[in-house]
N, C-alpha and C positions, 0 to 999 in steps of 0.2 A: 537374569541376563538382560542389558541394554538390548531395545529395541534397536534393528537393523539399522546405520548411517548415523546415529548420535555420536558423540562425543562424551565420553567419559567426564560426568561433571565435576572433580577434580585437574581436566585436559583442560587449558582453552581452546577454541573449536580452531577447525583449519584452514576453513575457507569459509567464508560466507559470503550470501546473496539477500542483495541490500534492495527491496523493492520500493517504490516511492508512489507519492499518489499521481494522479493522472488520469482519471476516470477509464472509460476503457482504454486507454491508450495503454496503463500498465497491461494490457495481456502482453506485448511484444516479451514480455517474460518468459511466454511458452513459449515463440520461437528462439530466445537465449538459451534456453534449457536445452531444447535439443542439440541446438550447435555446442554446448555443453558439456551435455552427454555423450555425445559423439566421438570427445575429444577423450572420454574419461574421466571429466571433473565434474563430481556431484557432491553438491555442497555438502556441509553438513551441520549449516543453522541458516538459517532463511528471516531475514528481519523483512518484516511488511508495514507498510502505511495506509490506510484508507482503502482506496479498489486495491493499490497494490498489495497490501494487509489479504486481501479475498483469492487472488490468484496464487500469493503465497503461499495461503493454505491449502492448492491443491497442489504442489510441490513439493510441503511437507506430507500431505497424505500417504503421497507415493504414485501419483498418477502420473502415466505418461503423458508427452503432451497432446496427443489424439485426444486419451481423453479427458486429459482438461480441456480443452478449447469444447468439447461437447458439453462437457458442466457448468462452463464458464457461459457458455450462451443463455444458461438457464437462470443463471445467478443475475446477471447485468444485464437487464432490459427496460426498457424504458416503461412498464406495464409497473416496475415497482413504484413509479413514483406517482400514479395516475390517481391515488387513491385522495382523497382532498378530507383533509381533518373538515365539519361543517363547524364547527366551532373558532376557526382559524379568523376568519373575514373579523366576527364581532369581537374577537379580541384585538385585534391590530385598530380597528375603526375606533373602538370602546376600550382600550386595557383596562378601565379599572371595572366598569360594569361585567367584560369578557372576562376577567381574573387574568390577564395576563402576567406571565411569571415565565422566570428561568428553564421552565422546563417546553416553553413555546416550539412548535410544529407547524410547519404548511401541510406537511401529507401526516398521513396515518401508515405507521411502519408495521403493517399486518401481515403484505404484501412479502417485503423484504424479507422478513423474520421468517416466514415459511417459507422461503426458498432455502436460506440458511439453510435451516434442518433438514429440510430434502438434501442438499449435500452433504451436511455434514452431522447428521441426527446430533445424540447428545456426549458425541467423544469431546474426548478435555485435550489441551494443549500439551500436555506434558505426555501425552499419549501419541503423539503424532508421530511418525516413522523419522520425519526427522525434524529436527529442535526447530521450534519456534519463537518470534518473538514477532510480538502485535502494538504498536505504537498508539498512542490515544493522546490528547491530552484533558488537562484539569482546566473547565472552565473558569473555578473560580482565579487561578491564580497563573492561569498561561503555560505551565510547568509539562514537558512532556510525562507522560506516563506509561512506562515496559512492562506487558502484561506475557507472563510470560508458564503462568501455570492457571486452570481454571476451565468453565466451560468454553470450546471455540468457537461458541456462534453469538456468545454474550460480551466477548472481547472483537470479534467482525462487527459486531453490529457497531459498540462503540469507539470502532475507530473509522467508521464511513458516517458517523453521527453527523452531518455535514449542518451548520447553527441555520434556522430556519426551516430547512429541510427538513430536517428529522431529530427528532427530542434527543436529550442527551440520553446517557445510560445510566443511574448510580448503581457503582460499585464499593462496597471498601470501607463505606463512607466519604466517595467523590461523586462531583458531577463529571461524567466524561464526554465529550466531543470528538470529533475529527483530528486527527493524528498529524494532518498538514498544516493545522494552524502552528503547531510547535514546532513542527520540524519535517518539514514535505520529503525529504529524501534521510532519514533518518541513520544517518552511517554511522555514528558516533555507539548508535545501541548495538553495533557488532566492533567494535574497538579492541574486544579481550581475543580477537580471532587474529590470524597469522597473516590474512588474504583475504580483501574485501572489494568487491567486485557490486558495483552496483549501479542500478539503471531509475533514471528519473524523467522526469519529462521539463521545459519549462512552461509555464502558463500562457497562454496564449494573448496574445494584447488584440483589442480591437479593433475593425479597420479602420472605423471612424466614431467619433463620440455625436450621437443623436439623439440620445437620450440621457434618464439619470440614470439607469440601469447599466449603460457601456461606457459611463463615469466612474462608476464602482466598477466594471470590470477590469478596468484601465489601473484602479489604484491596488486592488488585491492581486492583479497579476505582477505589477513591479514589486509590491512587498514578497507576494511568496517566490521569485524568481532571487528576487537579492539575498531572500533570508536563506535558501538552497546554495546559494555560491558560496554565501558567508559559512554557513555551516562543513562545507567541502573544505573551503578552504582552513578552518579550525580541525578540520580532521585530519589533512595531510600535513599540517604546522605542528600537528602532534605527533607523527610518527607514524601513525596509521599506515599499512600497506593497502594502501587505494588506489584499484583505478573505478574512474565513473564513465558511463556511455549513456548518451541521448542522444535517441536515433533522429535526425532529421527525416521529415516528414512533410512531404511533395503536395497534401491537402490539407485541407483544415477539418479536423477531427471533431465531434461533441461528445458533450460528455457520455452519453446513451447512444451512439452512432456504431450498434453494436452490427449494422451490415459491415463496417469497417475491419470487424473482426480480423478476417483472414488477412486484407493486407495490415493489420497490424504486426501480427503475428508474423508477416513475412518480414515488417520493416525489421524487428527484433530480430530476425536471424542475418540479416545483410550487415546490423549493427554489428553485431557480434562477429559474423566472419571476417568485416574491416578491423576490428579490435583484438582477431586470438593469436597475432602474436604481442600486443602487448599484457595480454591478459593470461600466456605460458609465459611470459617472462613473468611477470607478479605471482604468479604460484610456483614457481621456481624459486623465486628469488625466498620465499617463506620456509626458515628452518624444517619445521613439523613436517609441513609439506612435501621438502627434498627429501625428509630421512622416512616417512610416511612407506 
């Protein structure tokens, strides 16, 4: 017997929920879910990206969102990234004396990885209450990567592999990275579903350029903000039953501003309540769904 909320893998699924990256700002997920829940729509395949890849995973679990927002605290903290590879400095100064290579780090992902398994010990994907799919991509060749069966703390970890921050993953015989570089709001990986509903963030632009540091923040936030519109908009030019919602947001968030928690979690359910009647009409309007 199918675990509870799947989809019969001969079905394609019937709704799904499309999480994108956004450092903590993806939890406003848990307050979607509720307003969600509430209404009676529970998805049933969950695509995630990066953090949003992490909070995904306790949606598929089966947690409610009390308590995901409790596990969630434990997951994304700024204490994961404190940890400093000592080897790091003399390879950037030195790469050929330091061995720098492809599998380069500023932290040591020791931290991360054990929080992982504190949440989610060693269950596989395809185990999860309901469907998952975890987004990566292929450093060597750009290419997103759908990981969609396997351990789920070895596919989280390599889809928040963020280049610099934290070494890639090999899988497969790939190197994998951060799942935003391919494709920040990843909709296209729930395409085969009836009703696709999902939440993204855009990247934030800087208030002013002072350095080289808010010069590259300046140029990665316009690429991955264009390559997100772009990909939206290839999604709905294909047919896709899409709607998207990005919650505006009254401060400025960081990526580890995990006091932010709760009002995120509340901007995610104001989002969603301004959005649920176009989001009953889009699961209306999905055959499966009506006749469901």
């Amino acid at each position: 017997m199918l675990p509870l909320n799947r989809p019969n893998p001969t079905c394609p699924p019937r709704f799904a929920l499309v999480l994108g990256s956004g450092g903590v700002r993806s939890i406003a997920a848990l307050g979607m879910v509720e307003v969600l829940a509430r209404e009676g729509l529970v998805p049933d395949l969950v695509v995630g990206c990066s953090a949003g890849a992490m909070f995904g995973a306790l949606i598929a679990a089966g947690h409610d969102a009390r308590e995901a927002i409790r596990v969630a605290t434990t997951l994304w903290s700024p204490e994961v990234t404190r940890k400093r590879r000592w080897k790091a400095v003399p390879q950037m100064l030195w790469p050929r004396l330091g061995r720098f290579d492809a599998d380069f780090s500023l932290r040591d992902d020791g931290p991360v990885m054990q929080r992982l398994e504190q949440a989610f010990g060693d269950v596989r994907i395809e185990h999860l209450r309901t469907a998952l799919r975890v987004t990566t991509t292929d450093a060597a060749t750009g290419e997103r990567v759908v990981l969609r069966e396997g351990t789920l703390v070895t596919a989280l970890r390599a889809s928040i592999a963020l280049p610099f921050m934290f070494s890639p993953v090999h899988l497969d015989g790939r190197r994998l990275i951060d799942g935003f570089i391919a494709d920040p709001l990843p909709v296209s990986a729930a395409s085969d579903a009836q009703a696709v509903l999902a939440l993204g963030f855009e990247s934030p632009m800087p208030y002013r350029i002072d350095g080289p540091s808010r010069m590259l923040a300046q140029v990665t936030s316009a690429l991955t903000n264009n390559l997100m519109q772009a990909r939206l908009a290839h999604a709905q030019g294909s047919g896709t039953r899409l709607l998207s919602i990005v919650p505006r947001l009254e401060r400025r968030v960081g990526l580890f501003d995990t006091e932010a928690m709760p009002y995120l979690v509340e901007a995610g359910r104001r989002a969603t309540e301004a959005a649920l009647p176009n989001i009953l009409a889009l699961v209306q309007r999905a055959p499966q769904l009506a006749a469901a």
